[in-house]
C-alpha positions in Angstrom: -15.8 -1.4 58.8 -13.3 0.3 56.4 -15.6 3.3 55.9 -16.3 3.6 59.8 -12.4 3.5 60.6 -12.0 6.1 57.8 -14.8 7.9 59.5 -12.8 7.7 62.8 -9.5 9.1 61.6 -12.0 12.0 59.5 -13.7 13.0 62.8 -10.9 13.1 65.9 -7.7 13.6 63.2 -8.5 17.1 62.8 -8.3 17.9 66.6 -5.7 15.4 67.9 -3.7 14.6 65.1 -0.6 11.9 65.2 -2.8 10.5 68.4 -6.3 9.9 66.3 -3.7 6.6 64.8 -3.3 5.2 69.0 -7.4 6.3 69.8 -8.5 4.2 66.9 -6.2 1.2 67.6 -6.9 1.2 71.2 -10.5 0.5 69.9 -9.6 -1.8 67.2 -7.8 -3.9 69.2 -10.9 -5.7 70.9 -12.0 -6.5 67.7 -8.9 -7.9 66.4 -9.4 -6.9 62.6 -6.1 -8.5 60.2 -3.1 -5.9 60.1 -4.0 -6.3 56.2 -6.7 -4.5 57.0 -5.5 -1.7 59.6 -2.1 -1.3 57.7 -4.5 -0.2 54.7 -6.9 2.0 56.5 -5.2 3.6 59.2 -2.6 5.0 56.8 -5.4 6.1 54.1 -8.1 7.2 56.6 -5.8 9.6 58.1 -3.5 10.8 55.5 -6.8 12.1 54.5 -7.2 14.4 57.1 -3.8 16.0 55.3 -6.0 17.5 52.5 -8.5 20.0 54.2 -7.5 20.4 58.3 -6.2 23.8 59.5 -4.5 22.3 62.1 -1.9 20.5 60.5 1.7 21.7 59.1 0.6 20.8 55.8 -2.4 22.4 55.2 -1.1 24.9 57.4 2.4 25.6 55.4 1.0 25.5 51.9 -2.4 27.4 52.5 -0.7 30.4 54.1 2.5 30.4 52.1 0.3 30.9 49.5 -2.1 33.7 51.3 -5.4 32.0 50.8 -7.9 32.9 53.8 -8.7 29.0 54.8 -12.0 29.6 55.2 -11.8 29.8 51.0 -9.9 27.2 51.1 -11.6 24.5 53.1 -14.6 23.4 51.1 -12.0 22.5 48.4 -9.7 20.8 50.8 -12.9 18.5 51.7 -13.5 17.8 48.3 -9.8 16.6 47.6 -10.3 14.4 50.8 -13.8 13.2 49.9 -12.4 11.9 46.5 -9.2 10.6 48.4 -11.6 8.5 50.7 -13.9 7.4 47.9 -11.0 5.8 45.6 -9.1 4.3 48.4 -12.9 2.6 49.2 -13.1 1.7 46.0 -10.0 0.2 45.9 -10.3 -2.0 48.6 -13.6 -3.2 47.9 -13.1 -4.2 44.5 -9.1 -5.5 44.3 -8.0 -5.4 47.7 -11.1 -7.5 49.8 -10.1 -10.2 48.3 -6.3 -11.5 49.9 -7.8 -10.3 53.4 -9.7 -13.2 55.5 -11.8 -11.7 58.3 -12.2 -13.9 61.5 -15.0 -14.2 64.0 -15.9 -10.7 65.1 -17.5 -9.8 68.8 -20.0 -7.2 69.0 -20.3 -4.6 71.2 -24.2 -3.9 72.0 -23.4 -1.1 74.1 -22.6 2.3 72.6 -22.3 5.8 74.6 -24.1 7.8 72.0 -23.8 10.9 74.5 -19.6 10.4 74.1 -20.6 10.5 70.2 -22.4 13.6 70.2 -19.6 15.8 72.5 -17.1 14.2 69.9 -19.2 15.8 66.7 -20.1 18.9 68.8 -15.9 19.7 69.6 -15.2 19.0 66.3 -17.9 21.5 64.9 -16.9 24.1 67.3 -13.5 24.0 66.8 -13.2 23.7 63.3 -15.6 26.2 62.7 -14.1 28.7 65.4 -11.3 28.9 63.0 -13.4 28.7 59.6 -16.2 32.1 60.9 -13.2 34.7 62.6 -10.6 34.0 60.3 -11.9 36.7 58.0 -12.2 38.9 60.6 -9.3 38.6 63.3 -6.0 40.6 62.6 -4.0 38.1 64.3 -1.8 35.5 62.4 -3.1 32.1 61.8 -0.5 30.6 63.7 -1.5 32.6 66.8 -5.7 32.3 66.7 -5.4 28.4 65.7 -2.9 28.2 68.8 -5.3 30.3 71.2 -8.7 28.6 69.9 -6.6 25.4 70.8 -5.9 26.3 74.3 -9.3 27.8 75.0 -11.4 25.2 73.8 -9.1 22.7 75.9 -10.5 24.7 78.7 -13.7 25.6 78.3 -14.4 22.0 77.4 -12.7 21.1 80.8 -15.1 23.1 82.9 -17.7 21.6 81.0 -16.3 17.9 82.2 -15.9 19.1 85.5 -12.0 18.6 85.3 -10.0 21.9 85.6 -7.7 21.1 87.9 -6.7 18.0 85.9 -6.3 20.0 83.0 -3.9 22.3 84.8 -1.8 19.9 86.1 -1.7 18.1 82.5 -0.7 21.6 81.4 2.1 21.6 83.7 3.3 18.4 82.9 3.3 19.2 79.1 5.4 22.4 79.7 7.8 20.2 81.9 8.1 17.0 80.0 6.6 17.0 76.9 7.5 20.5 75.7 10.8 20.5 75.1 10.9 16.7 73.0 9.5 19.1 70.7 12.8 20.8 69.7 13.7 18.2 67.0 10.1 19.2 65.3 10.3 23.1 65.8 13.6 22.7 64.5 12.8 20.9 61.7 9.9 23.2 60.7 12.3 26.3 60.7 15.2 24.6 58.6 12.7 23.5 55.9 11.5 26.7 55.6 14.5 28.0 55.8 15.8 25.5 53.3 13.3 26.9 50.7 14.4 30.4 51.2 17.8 29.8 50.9 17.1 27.6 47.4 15.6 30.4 45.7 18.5 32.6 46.0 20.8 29.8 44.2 21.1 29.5 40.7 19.1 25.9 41.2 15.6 27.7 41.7 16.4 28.7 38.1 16.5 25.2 37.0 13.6 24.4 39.0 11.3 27.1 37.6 12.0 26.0 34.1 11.2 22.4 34.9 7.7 23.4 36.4 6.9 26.4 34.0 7.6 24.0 30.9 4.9 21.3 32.1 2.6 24.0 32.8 2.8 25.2 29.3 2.7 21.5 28.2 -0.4 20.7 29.7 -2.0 21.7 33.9 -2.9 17.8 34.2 1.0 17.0 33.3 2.2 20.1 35.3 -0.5 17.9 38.5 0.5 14.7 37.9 4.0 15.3 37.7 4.0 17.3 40.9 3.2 14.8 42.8 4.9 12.1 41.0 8.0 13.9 41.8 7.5 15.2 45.7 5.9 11.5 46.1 9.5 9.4 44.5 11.3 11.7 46.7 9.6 11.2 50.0 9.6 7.6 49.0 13.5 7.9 48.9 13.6 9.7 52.9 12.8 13.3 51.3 10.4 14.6 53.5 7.0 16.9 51.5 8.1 19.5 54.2 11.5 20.3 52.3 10.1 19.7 48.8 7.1 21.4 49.2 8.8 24.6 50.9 11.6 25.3 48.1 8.5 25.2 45.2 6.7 27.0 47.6 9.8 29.8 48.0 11.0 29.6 44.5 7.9 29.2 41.7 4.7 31.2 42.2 1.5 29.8 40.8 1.5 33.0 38.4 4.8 31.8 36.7 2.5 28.5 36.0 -0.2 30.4 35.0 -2.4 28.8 37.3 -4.6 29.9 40.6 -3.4 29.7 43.9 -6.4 27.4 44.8 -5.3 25.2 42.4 -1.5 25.3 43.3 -2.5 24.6 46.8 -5.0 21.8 45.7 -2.2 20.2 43.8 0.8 20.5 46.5 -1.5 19.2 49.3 -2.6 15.8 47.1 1.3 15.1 46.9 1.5 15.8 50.6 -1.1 12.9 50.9 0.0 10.9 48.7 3.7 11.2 49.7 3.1 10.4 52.9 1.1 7.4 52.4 4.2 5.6 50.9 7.0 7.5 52.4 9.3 5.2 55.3 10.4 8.2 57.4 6.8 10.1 57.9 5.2 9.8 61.9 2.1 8.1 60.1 3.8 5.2 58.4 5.9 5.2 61.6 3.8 5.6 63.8 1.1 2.7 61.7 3.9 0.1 61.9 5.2 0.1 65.5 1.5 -0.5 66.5 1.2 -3.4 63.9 4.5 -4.6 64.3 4.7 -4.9 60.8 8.0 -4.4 58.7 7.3 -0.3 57.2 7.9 -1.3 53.8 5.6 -3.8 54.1 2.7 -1.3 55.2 4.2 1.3 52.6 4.8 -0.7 49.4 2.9 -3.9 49.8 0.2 -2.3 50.8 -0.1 1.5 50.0 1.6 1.7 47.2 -0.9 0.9 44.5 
């Protein structure tokens, strides 16, 4: 059950994001699984998604900051989230299983494998839209990703038979749901702005040493402290966007003597685990106002470890 839930966020995360976390719980619910368990998974299974998936601001921010084409970039990305998945498994089998009771569970003989297959097909498509012309469109990433986005909603519409409902959802997302998404784009530009700004103070100085010292020291120090640090500070309300943009803007991964594959690798597994324990990401959010379950209960009591 933990592996298929993880499986879930893995396969529809990718394409619908923050709203994989309401899809899977709308199914869960008829099976009425312990919040023990959901608090655990929902968090892990998609916070794994964070590692590899062009379409979020994660991958999205540190990949391209860092100007690796993504189609280089995503097989490592799905090794970092294959590991991710395989030690929070691990985990739960072996220490966790214990302290959660499972009730009586119904089963469900009836499965739409036809539903199945359109799911892996979009997924497929889409994904590897992005992953085969990346190389060999002029256009920036921002711009294909958001075209492929809109013409695969389309295309896929036709194919359902449901144009006209897809325009009139279009309408009503440029009407109503458009502009809630100030607060976001605002916050996207003042992070990035933030990290700018920072390396023109005399603090990106004190940064650079901090970073360039543990690289010298030792890579697994320079990793593990990298995402110690970007994870206490999202723990506190700091959010990876922030942190992540001013090492982005003010060290480069030659200062470290590193690779930028690795440098990506290693700001993207802070992301993740950052937002597995922070109280202010959509995820944790998002996870306990579904639960209704206290947020530092899902994030410390539960995620922490």
């Amino acid at each position: 059950m933990y592996l298929l839930i993880t499986g879930l966020f893995s396969l529809i995360g990718p394409i619908t994001n923050l709203g994989s976390l309401y899809i899977v719980h709308a199914m869960m619910k008829k099976v009425k699984l312990p919040n023990e368990l959901l608090g655990r998974v929902y968090v892990r299974g998609f916070t794994s998604v964070h590692t590899w998936s062009p379409y979020f601001a994660s991958v999205f921010l540190v990949v391209y900051s860092l100007n690796i084409p993504i189609h280089q970039y995503l097989p490592y990305g799905l090794i970092l989230s294959f590991f991710q998945i395989l030690i929070a498994y691990y985990l739960f089998r072996y220490i966790e299983m214990r302290h959660i009771e499972l009730g009586f569970i119904e089963s469900d003989r009836y499965i739409n494998y036809k539903k199945l297959y359109e799911l892996f097909a979009v997924l497929l498509l889409l994904t590897g839209f992005i992953f085969v012309f990346e190389p060999f469109v002029t256009l920036n990433a921002s711009v294909l990703i958001s075209i492929s986005v809109l013409v695969f909603a389309f295309l896929w519409t036709v194919y359902l038979k449901i144009p006209k409902e897809f325009l009139k959802e279009i309408n009503e997302y440029r009407k109503n749901i458009f502009p809630h998404k100030a607060n976001e784009v605002s916050f996207l530009l003042t992070a990035g702005f933030f990290g700018v700004v920072l390396s023109n103070t005399s603090i990106s100085g004190y940064i650079r040493n901090v970073w360039v010292s543990l690289a010298h020291t030792s890579v697994l120090l320079l990793i593990f402290m990298t995402i110690l640090i970007i994870t206490l500070l999202s723990f506190v309300g700091v959010h990876q966007m922030v942190t992540i943009s001013a090492i982005v803007a003010t060290i480069s991964y030659d200062e470290l003597g590193i690779h930028a594959m690795v440098m990506a690798m290693m700001l993207l597994s802070a992301w993740a685990v950052g937002t597995t324990i922070s109280p202010i990401s959509p995820v944790t959010t998002a996870v306990s106002s579904l639960l209704q379950e206290n947020i530092f209960k899902i994030t410390v009591r539960w995620n922490l470890l």
